[in-house]
C-alpha positions in Angstrom: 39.3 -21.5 38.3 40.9 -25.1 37.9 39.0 -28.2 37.6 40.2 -31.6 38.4 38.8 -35.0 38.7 38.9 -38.5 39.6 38.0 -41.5 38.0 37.0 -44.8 39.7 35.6 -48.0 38.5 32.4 -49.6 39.7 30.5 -53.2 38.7 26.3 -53.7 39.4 26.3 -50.0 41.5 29.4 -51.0 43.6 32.4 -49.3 43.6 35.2 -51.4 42.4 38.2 -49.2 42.6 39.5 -45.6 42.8 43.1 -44.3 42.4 43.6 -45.2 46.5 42.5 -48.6 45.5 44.8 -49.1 42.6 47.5 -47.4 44.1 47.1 -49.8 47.1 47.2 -53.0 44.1 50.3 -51.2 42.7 52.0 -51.0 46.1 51.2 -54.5 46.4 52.9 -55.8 43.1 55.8 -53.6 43.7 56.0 -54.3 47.9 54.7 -58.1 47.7 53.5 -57.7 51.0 50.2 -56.0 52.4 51.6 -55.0 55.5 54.4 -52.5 53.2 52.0 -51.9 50.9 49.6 -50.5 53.6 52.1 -48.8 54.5 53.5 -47.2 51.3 49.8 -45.8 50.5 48.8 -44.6 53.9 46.5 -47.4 55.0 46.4 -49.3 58.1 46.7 -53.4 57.5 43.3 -53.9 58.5 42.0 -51.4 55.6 44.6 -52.4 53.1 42.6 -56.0 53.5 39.2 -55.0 53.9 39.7 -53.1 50.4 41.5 -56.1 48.8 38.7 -58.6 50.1 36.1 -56.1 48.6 37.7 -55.8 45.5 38.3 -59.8 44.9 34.6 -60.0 45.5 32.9 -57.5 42.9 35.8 -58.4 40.6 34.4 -61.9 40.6 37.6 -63.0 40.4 40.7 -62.8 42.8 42.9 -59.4 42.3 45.4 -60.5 45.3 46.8 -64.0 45.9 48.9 -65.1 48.8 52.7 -66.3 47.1 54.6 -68.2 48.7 58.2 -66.9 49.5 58.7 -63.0 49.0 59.9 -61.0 51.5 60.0 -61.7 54.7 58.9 -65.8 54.0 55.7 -66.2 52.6 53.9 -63.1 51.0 51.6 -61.3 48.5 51.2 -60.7 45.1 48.6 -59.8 42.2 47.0 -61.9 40.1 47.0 -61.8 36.0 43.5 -60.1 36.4 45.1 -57.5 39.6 47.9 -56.6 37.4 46.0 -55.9 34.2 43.7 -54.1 36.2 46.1 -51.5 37.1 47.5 -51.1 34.1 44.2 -50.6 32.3 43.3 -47.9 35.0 46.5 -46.2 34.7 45.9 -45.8 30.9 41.9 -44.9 31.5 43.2 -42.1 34.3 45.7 -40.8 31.7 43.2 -39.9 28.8 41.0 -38.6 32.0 43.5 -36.4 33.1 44.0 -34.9 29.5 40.4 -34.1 29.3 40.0 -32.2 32.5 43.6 -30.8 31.4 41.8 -29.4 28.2 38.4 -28.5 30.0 40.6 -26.9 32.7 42.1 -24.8 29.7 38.1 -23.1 29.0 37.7 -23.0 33.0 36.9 -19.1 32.6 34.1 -19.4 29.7 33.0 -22.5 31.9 32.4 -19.9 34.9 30.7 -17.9 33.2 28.4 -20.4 31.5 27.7 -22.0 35.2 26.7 -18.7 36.2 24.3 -18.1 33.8 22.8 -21.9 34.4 22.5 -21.1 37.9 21.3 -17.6 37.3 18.3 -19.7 34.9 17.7 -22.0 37.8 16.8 -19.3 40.1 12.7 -18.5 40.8 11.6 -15.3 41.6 7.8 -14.1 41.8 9.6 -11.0 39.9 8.2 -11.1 36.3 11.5 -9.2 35.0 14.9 -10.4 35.6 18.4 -8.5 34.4 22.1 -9.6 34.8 24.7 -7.2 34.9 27.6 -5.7 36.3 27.6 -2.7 39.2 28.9 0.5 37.0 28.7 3.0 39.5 28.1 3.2 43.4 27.2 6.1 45.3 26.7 6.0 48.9 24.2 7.7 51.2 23.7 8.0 54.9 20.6 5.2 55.0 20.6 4.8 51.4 23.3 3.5 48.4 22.3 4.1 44.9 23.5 1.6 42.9 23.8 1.5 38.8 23.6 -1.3 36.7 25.2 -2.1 33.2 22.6 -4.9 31.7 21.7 -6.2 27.9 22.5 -4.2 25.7 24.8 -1.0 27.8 21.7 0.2 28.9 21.6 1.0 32.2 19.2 0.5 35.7 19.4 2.6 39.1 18.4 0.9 42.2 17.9 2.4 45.7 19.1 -0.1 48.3 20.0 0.3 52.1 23.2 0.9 53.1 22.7 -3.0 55.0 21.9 -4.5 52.4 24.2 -2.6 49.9 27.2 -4.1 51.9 26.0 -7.3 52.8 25.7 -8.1 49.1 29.2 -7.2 48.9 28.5 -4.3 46.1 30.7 -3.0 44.7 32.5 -1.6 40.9 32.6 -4.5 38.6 31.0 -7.0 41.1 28.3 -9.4 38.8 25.0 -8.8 40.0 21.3 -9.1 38.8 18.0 -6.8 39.5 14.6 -7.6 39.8 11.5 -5.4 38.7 7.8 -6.5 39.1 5.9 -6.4 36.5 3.2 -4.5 38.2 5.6 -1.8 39.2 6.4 -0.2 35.1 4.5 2.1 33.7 4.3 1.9 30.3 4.5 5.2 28.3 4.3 6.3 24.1 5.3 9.8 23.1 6.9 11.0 26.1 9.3 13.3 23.9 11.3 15.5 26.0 8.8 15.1 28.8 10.8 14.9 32.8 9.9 12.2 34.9 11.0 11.8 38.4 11.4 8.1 38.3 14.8 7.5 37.7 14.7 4.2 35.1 13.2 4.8 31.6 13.9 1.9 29.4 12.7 2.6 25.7 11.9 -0.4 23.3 9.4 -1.3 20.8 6.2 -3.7 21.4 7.3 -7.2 20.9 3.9 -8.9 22.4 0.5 -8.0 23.8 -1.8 -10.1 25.7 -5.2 -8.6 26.7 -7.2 -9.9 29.8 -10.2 -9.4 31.3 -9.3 -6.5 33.3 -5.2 -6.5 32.9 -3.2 -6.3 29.6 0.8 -8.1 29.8 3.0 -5.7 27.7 6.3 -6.8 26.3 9.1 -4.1 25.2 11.9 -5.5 23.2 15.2 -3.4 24.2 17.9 -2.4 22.2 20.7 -5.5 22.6 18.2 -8.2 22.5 16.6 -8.1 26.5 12.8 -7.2 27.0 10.9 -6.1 30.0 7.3 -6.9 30.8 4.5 -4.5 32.2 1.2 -5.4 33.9 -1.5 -2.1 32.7 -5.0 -2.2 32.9 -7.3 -3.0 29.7 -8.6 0.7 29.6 -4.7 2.2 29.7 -3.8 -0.4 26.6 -6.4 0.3 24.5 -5.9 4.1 24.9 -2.0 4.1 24.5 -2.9 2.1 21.0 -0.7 -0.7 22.4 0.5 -3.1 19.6 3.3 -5.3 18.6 6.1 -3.2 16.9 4.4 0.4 18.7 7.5 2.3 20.1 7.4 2.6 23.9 8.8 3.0 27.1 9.2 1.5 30.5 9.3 3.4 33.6 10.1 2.6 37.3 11.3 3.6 40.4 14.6 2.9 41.7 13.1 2.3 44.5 10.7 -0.7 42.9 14.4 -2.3 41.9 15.4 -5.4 43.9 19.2 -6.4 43.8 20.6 -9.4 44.6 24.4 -11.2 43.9 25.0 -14.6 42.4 25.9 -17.2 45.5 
């Protein structure tokens, strides 16, 4: 990725100038005609005065002066205010340029920091949100299993449709993020070497308990700093010995796993 950038000037709201404006001053001072000058940026005659009119107006002050003499009999030229202008703009687009040069020079940590951003802008009814990369793909008649490398190295599997599998544009490496209600993990202590058929099991310890009337909200803290929230009823808390810092374990479907791709 590249970025680039222009700078223009503007007085009260009103835009004074770009580089097509001051290149059409510079043309001017260098042509001492409007009609050449026009022509040497690319502008029709009518343009090339329209901008010049607009610019001797917000400037407050005349930019362009008819001269007498010059080529062709009686001509064009800037005034002491139009010339200085274009020099100052020249040395402001300079020390821009340099700037975007050296932000240009970080464009790939940039990426990946206006990923994230957009990634935090997004709103989901999903209480849990991971981002990640796709680590493995296995494809099915109907079905794709997909496996996801999040916080941490740890790992989800999601069962997607084939559809939507491509549509996403899924693939090894590709940056994506998954999306688990709370309502759909079950929360689990002292599982051992117990099988389960649900394919995700996400172990953690406690980090926060809040008790309703009828629902408690779980939080497991997961290895690598990400956490993952649970909806269970009072009763099952209570029962499990739920606390901050007990060790635990969230389990769900693949099929309860929602992926999606950054736009």
């Amino acid at each position: 990725m590249e970025l680039r950038g222009n700078v223009w000037l503007t007085i009260d709201g009103q835009k004074l100038g770009g580089q097509d404006r001051v290149a059409l001053l510079a043309a001017v001072a260098a042509e001492g005609s409007i009609t050449a000058a026009a022509k040497a940026v690319g502008m029709s005659y009518k343009g090339a005065w329209d901008a010049i009119e607009a610019m001797n107006n917000l400037a407050g002050e005349p930019l362009v002066e008819r001269a007498a003499g010059g080529k062709g009999g009686g001509g064009t030229r800037l005034t002491q205010r139009g010339s200085q202008l274009v020099e100052n703009f020249r040395k402001i687009d300079e020390e821009h340029q340099r700037f975007v040069a050296h932000l240009s020079a970080q464009s790939h940590a940039l990426a990946d920091d206006f990923l994230l951003i957009q990634r935090m802008k997004m709103k989901t009814s999903a209480r849990n949100q991971f981002s990640g990369k796709v680590v493995a793909l296995k494809h099915g008649a109907v079905n794709d299993e997909v496996v996801l490398e999040i916080v941490g190295g740890q790992k989800l599997v999601a069962t997607i449709t084939r559809d939507s599998s491509e549509g996403l544009g899924l693939d090894v490496g590709v940056e994506a993020f998954a999306l688990i209600k709370a309502s759909s993990v079950i929360v689990a202590t002292e599982l051992g070497d117990v099988k389960l058929s649900a394919r995700n099991r996400l172990t953690g310890k406690v980090s926060r308990v809040l008790p309703g009337a009828v629902n408690t909200e779980v939080t497991i803290e997961l290895p690598g700093g990400g956490t993952i929230a649970a909806i269970v009823t009072k009763d099952s808390g209570e029962s499990l010995g739920l606390e901050v810092g007990t060790e635990a374990s969230a389990i769900f479907k693949a099929s309860s796993v929602i992926i999606g791709t950054p736009a």
